[in-house]
C-alpha positions as CSV (number, residue, x, y, z in Angstrom):
1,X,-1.4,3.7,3.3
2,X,-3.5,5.9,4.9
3,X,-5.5,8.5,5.7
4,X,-5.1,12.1,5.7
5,X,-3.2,11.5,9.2
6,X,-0.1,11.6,6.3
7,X,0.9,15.1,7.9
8,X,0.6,13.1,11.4
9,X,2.7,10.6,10.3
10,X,5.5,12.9,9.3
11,X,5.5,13.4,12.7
12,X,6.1,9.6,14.1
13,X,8.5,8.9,11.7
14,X,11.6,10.4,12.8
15,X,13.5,9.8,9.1
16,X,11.8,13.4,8.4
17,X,14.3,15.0,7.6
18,X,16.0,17.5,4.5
19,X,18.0,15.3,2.0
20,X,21.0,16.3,0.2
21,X,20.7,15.6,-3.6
22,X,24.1,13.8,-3.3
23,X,22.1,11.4,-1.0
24,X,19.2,10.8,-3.3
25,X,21.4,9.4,-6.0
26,X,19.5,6.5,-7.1
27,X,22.0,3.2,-7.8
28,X,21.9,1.2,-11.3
29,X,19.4,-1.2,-12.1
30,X,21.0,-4.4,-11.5
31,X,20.7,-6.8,-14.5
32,X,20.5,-9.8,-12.3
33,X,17.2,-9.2,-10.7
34,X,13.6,-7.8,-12.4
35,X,10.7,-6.4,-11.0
36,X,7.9,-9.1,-11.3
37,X,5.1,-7.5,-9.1
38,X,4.6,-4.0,-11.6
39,X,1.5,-2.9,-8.7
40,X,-0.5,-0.1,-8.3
41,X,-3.0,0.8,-5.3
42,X,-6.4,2.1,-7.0
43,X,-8.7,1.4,-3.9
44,X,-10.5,4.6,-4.7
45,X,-10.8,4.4,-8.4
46,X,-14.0,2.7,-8.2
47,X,-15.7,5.2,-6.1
48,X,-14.5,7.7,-8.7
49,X,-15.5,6.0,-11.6
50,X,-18.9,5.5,-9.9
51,X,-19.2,9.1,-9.7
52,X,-19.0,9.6,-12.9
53,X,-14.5,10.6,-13.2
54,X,-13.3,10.2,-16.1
55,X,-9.8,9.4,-17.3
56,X,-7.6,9.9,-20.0
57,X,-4.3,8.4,-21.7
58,X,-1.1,10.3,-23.1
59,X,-3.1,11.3,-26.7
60,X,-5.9,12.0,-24.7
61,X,-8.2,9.3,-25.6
62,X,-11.0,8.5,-22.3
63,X,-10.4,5.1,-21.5
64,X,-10.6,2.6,-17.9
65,X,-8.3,4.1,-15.6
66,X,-7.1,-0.2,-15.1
67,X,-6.4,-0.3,-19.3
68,X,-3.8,3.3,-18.5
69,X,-2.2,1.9,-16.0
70,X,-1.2,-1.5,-18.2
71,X,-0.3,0.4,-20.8
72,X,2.0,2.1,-18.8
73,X,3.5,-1.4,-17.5
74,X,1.1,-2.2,-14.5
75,X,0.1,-5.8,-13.8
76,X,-0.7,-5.6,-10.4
77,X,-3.8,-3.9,-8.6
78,X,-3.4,-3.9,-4.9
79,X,-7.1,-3.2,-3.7
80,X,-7.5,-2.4,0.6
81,X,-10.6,-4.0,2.6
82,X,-12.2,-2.2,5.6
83,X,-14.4,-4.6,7.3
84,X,-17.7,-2.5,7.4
85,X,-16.6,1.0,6.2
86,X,-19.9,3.5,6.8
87,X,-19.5,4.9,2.7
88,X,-19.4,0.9,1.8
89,X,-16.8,1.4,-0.6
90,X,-13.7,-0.7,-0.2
91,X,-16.0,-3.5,2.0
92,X,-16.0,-7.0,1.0
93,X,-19.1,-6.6,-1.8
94,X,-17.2,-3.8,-3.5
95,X,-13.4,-5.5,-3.7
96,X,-15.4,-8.4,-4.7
97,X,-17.2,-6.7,-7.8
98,X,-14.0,-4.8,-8.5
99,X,-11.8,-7.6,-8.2
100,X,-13.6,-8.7,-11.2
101,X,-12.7,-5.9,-13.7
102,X,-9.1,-6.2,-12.2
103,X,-8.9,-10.1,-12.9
104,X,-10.7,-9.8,-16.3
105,X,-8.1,-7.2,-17.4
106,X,-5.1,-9.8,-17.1
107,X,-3.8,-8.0,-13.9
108,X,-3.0,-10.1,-10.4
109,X,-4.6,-9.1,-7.3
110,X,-3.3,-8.4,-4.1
111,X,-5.8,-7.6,-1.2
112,X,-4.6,-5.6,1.8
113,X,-6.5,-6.4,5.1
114,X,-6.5,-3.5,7.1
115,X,-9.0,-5.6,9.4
116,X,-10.7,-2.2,10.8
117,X,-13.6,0.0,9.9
118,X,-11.6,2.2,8.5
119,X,-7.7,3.4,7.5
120,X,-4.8,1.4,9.9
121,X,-1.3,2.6,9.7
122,X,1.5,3.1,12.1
123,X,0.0,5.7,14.0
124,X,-3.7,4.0,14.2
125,X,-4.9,0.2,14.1
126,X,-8.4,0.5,15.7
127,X,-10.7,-2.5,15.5
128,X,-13.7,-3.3,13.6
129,X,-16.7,-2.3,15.5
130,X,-18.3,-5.7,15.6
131,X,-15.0,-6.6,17.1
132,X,-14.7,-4.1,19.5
133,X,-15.4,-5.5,22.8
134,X,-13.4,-9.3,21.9
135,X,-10.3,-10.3,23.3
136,X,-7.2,-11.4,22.0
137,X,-8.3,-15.5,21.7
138,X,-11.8,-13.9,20.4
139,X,-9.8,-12.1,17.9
140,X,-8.0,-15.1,16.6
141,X,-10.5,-16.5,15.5
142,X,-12.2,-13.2,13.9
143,X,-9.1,-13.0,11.6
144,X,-9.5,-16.2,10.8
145,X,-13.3,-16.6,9.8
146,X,-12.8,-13.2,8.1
147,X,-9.7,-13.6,5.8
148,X,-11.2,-17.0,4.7
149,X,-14.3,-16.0,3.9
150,X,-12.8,-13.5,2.1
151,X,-10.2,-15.2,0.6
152,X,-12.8,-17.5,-0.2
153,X,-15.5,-15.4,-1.9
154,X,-13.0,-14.1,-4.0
155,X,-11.9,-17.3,-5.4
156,X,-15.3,-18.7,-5.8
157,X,-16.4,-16.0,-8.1
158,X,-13.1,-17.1,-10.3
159,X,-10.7,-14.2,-9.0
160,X,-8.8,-15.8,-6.1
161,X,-6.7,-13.6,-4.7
162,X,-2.7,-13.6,-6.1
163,X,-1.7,-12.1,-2.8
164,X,-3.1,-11.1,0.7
165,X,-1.4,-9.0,3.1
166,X,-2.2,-9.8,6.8
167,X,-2.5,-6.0,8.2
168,X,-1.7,-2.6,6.8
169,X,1.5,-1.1,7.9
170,X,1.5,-2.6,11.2
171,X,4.8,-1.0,12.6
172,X,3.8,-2.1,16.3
173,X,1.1,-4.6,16.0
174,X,-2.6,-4.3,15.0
175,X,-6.2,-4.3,16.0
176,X,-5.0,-2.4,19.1
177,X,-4.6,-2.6,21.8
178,X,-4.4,-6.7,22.3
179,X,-2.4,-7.2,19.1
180,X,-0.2,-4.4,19.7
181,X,3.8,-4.6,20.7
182,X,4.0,-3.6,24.3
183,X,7.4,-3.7,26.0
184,X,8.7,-6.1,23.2
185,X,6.1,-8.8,23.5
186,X,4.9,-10.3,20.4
187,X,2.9,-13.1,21.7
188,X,-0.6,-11.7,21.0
189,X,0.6,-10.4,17.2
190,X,2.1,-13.7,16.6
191,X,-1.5,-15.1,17.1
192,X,-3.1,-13.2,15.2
193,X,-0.4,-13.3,12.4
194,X,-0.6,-16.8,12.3
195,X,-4.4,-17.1,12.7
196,X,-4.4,-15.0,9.0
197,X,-2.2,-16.6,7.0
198,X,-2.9,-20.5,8.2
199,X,-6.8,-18.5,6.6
200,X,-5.1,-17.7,3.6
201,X,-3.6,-20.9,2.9
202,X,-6.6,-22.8,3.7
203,X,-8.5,-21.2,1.0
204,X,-5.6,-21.1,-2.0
205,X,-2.3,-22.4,-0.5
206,X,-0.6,-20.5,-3.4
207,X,-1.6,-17.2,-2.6
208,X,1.4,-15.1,-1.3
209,X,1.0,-13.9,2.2
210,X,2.9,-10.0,3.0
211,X,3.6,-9.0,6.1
212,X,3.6,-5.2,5.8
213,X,4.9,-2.7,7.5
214,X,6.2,1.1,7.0
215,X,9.8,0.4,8.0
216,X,11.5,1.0,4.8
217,X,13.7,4.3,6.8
218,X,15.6,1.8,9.8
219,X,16.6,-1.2,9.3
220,X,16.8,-1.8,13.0
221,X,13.1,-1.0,13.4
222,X,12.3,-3.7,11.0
223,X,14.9,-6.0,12.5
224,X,13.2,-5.5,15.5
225,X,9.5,-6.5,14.0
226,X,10.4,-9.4,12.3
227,X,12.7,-10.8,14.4
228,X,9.6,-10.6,17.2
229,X,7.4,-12.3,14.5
230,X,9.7,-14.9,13.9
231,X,10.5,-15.9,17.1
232,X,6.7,-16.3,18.0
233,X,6.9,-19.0,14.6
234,X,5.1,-16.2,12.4
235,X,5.7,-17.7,8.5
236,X,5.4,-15.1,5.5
237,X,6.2,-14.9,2.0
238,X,7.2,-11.8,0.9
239,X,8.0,-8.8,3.1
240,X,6.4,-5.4,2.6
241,X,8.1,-2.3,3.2
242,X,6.2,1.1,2.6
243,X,9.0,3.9,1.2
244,X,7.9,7.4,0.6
245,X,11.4,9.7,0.4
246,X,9.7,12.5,2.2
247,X,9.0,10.8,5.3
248,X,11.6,7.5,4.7
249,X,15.0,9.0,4.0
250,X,17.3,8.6,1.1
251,X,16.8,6.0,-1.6
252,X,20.2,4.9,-0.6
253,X,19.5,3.8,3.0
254,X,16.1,2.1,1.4
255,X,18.0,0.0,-0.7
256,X,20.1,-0.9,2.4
257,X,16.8,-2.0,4.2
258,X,15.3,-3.8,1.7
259,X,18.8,-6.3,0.8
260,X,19.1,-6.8,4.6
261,X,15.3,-7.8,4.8
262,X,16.0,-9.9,1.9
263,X,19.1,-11.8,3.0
264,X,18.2,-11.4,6.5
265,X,14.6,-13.6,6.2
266,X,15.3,-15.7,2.6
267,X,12.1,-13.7,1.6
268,X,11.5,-12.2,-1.4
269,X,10.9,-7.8,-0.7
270,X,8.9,-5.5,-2.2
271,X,7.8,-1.7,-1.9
272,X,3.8,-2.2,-1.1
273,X,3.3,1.3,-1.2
274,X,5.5,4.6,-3.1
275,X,4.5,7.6,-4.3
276,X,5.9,11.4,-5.3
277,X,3.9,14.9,-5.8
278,X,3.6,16.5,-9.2
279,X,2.9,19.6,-7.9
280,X,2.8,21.6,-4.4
281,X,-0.9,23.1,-5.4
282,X,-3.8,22.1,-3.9
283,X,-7.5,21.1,-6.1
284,X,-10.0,21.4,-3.8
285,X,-10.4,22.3,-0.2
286,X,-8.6,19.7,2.1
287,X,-5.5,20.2,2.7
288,X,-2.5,18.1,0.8
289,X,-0.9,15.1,2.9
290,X,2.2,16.1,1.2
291,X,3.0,19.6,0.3
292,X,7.6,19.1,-0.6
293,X,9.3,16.8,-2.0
294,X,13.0,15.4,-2.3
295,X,15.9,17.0,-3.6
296,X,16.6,16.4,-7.3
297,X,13.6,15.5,-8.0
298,X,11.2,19.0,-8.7
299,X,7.4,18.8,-8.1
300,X,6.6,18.7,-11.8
301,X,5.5,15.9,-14.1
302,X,9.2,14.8,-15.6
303,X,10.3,14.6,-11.4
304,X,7.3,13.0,-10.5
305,X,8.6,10.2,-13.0
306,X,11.9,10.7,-12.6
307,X,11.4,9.8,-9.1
308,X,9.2,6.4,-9.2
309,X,11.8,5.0,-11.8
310,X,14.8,5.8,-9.2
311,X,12.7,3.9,-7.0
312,X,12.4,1.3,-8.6
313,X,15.7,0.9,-9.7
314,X,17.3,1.3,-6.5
315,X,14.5,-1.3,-5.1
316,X,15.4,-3.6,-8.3
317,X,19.1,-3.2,-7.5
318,X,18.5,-4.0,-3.5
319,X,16.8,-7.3,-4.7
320,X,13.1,-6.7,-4.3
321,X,10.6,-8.0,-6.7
322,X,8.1,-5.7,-6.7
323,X,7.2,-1.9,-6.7
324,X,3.6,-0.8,-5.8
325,X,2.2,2.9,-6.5
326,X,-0.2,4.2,-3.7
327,X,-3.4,5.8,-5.1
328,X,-2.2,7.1,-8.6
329,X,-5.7,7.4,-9.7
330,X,-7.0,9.7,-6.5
331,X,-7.4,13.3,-8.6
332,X,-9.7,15.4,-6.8
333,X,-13.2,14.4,-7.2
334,X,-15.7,15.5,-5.7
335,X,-17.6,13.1,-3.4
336,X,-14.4,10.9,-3.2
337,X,-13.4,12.2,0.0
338,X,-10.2,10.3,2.0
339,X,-13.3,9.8,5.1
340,X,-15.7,6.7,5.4
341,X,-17.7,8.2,7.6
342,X,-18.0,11.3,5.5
343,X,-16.8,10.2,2.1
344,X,-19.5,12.9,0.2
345,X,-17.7,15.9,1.5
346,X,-14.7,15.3,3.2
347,X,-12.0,15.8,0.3
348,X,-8.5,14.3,-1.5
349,X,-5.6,15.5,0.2
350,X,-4.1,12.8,-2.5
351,X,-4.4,14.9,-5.6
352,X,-1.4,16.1,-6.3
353,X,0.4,12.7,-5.3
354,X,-2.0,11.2,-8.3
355,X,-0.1,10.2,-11.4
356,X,-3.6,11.8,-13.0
357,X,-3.9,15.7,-13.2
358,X,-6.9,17.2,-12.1
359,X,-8.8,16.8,-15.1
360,X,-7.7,13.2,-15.3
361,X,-4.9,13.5,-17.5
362,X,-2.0,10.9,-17.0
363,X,1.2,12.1,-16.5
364,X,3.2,10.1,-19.4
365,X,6.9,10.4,-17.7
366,X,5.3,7.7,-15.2
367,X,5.7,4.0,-16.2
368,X,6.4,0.8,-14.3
369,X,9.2,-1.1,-15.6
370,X,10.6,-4.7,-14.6
């Protein structure tokens, strides 16, 4: 996910368009196949907590935002890493101490590399700073020293990593503009693919490496990025699709995507990133990312919920394993702003996309279920 760019990206994804109801029908939970990877994305919750947030269950007992989301069928934090973000939060010191919490609550881990300063999606994959001026065999190596020492920290401190995904949403490439798809050529993203999971493996050859991107509207658009992978001998385990039915399409064509990825690869699928407003209103002053929703599904607690489970039943049916909310602890507080460069001031234009109201009151219609 990404940054407030979210109204940009409405505009680069061309899958923006009005949906019939009849279109959103989601299909029946397929007996066959369960939901193993239960995730959510709380990469700000810590800043929040820090600042002093507080959170609160269906009966209205305060309680670890981490302990809410179990209860509510959650076994898998996905927690993003900026390289040297300038609010520190989310760098390698704070995943590591929050990694700790996560791994002492029973939950599995899965780290997302965005392997910049700041947020990567498909509209932006700039480099780290202190990578700034190095070329594509320079970078190779970066990717590698980094994941590993990563990867590595984490599992020396007893919470090694369950899953890592190598780039965030990386439609065309990352750390632009050498790893970036020009005029179909995949060599240099191949490299650097290859230079993060052979990192990965080195440290814990069990942990699951994702290849992520936010292709879950066309299945020729992902056809087309990991068929360039491939070819350059790019290996993954599981395939990460990003699906939010604003900006993706119909739940129906998502479930198309996701059993093509499936049978197309022989890798297991999974929705890295999902969410769904509760409300059009706005809780402070920057802007929402998302201001409509889908038809059938009103901006309102019960559609909120309604919503994630047709997701995940229509991901469940397609054959994916796993469903991940994006950021369904980011209520508005204040000093928990979406910038690192200005993180004190700068806002949540996530708030109403949080499963938490604005006084940090969970919305009890959501709940993960395998």
């Amino acid at each position: 996910m990404r940054s407030p760019g979210r109204i940009v990206k409405a505009a680069l994804l061309l899958a923006a368009v009005a949906l019939p109801a009849a279109m959103l029908t989601p299909t029946n939970a397929a007996a066959a196949n369960s939901l193993t990877m239960l995730g959510a994305d709380v990469s700000s919750a810590q800043r929040a907590i820090d600042l002093g947030a507080k959170y609160y269950d269906s009966s209205g007992t305060a309680k670890d935002p981490l302990d809410i989301l179990k209860a509510a069928g959650v076994n898998y934090v996905r927690l993003r890493i900026w390289n040297n973000p300038a609010s520190g939060y989310n760098n390698k010191a704070k995943v590591l101490a929050y990694a700790k919490q996560v791994k002492a609550k029973g939950l599995k881990l899965l780290v997302d590399f965005h392997y910049s300063d700041t947020w990567a999606d498909p509209g932006k994959q700039y480099k780290p700073a202190a990578w700034s001026s190095h070329g594509i065999s320079a970078l190779q190596t970066d990717v590698y020293n980094y994941t590993y020492d990563v990867c590595n920290s984490l599992k020396s401190q007893g919470t090694t990593p369950d899953s890592v995904q190598i780039g965030n949403e990386i439609n065309v490439g990352m750390l632009w503009d050498d790893g970036k798809v020009v005029n179909n050529n995949f060599t240099n993203i191949g490299l650097l693919l290859k230079s993060g999971y052979n990192a990965t493996k080195a440290c814990n050859s069990s942990t699951q490496v994702i290849i992520h991107t936010a292709d879950a509207d066309s299945d020729s658009n992902a056809r087309w990025f990991y068929d360039g992978i491939k070819a350059q001998g790019v290996n993954w385990d599981i395939t990460g699709l990003s699906y939010y039915c604003m900006w993706h399409g119909t739940l129906a064509n998502m479930g198309s995507v996701v059993s093509d990825m499936k049978s197309r690869y022989g890798k297991d699928v999974i929705i890295a990133e999902t969410a769904y407003p509760f409300t059009s209103s706005d809780a402070d002053s920057t802007a929402n990312s998302v201001t409509s929703g889908c038809s059938g599904y009103p901006l309102t607690w019960a559609g909120q919920g309604a919503e994630f489970t047709a997701v995940q039943n229509t991901a469940r049916s397609a054959g994916a394993i796993g469903v991940f909310y994006w950021e369904p602890t980011w209520y508005a507080v204040t000093g928990n702003g979406w910038d690192p460069a200005n993180i004190a001031t700068s806002g949540d234009g996530w708030d109403n996309m949080a499963i938490f109201n604005w006084t940090g009151q969970v919305n009890p219609s959501v709940k993960w279920t395998p």
